[in-house]
N, C-alpha and C positions, 0 to 999 in steps of 0.2 A: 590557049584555053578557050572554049566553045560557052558563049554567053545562056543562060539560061532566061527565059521567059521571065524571071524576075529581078532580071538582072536588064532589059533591056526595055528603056525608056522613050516613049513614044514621041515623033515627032514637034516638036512646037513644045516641049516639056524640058524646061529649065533646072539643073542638079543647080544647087547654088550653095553657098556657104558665110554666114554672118554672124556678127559676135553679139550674144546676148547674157547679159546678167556676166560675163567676162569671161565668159567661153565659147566652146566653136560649135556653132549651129548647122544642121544641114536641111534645109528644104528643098522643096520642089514648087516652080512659079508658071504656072501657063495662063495663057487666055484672054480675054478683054473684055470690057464691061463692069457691074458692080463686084465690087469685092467681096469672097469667100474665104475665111480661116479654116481649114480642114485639121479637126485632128481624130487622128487615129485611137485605135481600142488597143488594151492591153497586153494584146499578145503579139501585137505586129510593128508596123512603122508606116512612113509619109507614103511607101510605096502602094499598100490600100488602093490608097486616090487616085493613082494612075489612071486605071479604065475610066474613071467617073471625070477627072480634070480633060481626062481625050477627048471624052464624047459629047462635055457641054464649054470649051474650052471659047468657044464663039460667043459665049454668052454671060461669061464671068469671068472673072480675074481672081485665077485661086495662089493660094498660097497653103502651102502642106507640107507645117514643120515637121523633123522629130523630134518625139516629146524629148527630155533630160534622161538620159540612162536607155534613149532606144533608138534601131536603124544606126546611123552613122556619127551620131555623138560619144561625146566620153559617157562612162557610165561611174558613177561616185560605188565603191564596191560597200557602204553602209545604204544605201538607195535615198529615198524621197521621201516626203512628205505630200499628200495633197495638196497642200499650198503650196508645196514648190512647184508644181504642175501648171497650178494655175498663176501665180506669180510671172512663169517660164514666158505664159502666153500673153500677159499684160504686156508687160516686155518685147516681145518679138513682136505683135502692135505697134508697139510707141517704136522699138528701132528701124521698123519699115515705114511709118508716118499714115498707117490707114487710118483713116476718120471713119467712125460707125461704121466697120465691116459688119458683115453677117458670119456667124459662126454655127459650123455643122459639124457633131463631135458622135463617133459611135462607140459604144461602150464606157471604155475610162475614158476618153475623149467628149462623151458627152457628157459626165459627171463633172469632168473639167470644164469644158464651156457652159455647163452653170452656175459653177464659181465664179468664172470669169463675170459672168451677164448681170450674176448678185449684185457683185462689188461694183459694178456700174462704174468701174478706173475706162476702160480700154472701150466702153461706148456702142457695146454691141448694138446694133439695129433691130438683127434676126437671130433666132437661135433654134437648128433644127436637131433634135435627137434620135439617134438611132440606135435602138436598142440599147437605147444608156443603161449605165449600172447607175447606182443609188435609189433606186424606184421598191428595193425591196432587200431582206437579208439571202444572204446565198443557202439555199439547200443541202441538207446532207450529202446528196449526192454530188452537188458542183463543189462543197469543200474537198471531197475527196477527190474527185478529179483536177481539182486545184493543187493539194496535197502532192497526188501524183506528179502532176505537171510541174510542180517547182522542184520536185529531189531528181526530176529527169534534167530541167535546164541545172541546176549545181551540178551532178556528174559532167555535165558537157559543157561544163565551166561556161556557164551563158546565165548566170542570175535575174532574175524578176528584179528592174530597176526600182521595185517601190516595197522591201521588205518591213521597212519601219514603219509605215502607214499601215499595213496590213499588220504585224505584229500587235501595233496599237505603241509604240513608243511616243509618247508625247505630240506634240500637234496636232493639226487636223485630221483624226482618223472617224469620223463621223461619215459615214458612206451615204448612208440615207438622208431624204432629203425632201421628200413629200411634201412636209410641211413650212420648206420655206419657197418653194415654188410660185405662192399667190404673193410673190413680193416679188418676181421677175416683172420688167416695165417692157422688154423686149416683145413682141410676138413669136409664140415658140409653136414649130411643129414636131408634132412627136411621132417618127415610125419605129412602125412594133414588129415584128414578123412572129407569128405561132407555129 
């Protein structure tokens, strides 16, 4: 079987596997220096950070779970909660022993690492956002292409790990988030692309 470009992991870039919250975890660990929690957006997995963990891998020490229900984890066929997201990453902190990592989250990853930085459990330092979700409601147009994109993954039997939270079933489905942001104690950088 002939490996594809996403399928093949670059030098000095560790597949690893650890149990958190009593299930089987899989990250990606490269590099030396201050520590980085990489988490990934909503439609992908830890493999994102690939290029980004290759190319500054001399200058941090990243770690780049998957989240619960994406990439190479089980996935619960009822989904998530945003607290489960963020709980997931308190967790994977505390069972790796980082002190004050710095956490860089795009999309639902960065919605999640400002859970994480709220709650002030896991100690973040830094917290960089890119193109995080909660900054705003989704548009007509991205619900329906959302729409679209979830009866395509169902046919291909491949579910969005997080239907309860989007549904609005109980817990933290509060996306937005503006207004608790001047309670982060972290220094946060925010990139945008237009």
């Amino acid at each position: 079987m002939a490996k594809t470009a996403a399928n093949i992991i670059p030098s000095g870039i560790e597949s690893l596997v650890l149990e958190v919250n009593g299930g089987r975890t899989h990250y990606f660990k490269a590099g030396r220096g201050p520590v980085v929690v990489l988490l990934h957006g909503g439609a992908s997995d830890a493999r994102d950070w690939l290029p980004t963990m290759a190319a500054l891998a001399g200058h941090f020490t990243f770690y780049a779970p998957d989240l619960p229900g994406f990439g190479r984890n089980e996935r619960k066929e009822s989904g998530y909660y945003l607290e489960d997201f963020i709980e997931f990453v308190e967790e994977f902190i505390k069972a790796q022993g980082l002190e004050s990592p710095a956490v860089a989250g795009h999309s639902l990853g960065g919605r999640v690492g400002i859970g994480v930085a709220l709650r002030e459990r896991a100690g973040v330092s830094k917290l960089v956002l890119i193109d995080s979700s909660g900054f705003g409601k989704i548009t007509p147009l991205g619900g329906a292409l959302f729409t679209g994109f979830w009866a395509l993954r169902r046919i291909l039997r491949q579910p969005q790990p997080f239907p309860r939270m989007l549904a609005g079933e109980g817990g933290n489905t509060d996306w937005l988030c503006l207004h608790e942001l001047p309670a982060l104690k972290a220094p946060v950088l925010l990139v945008w692309k237009s």
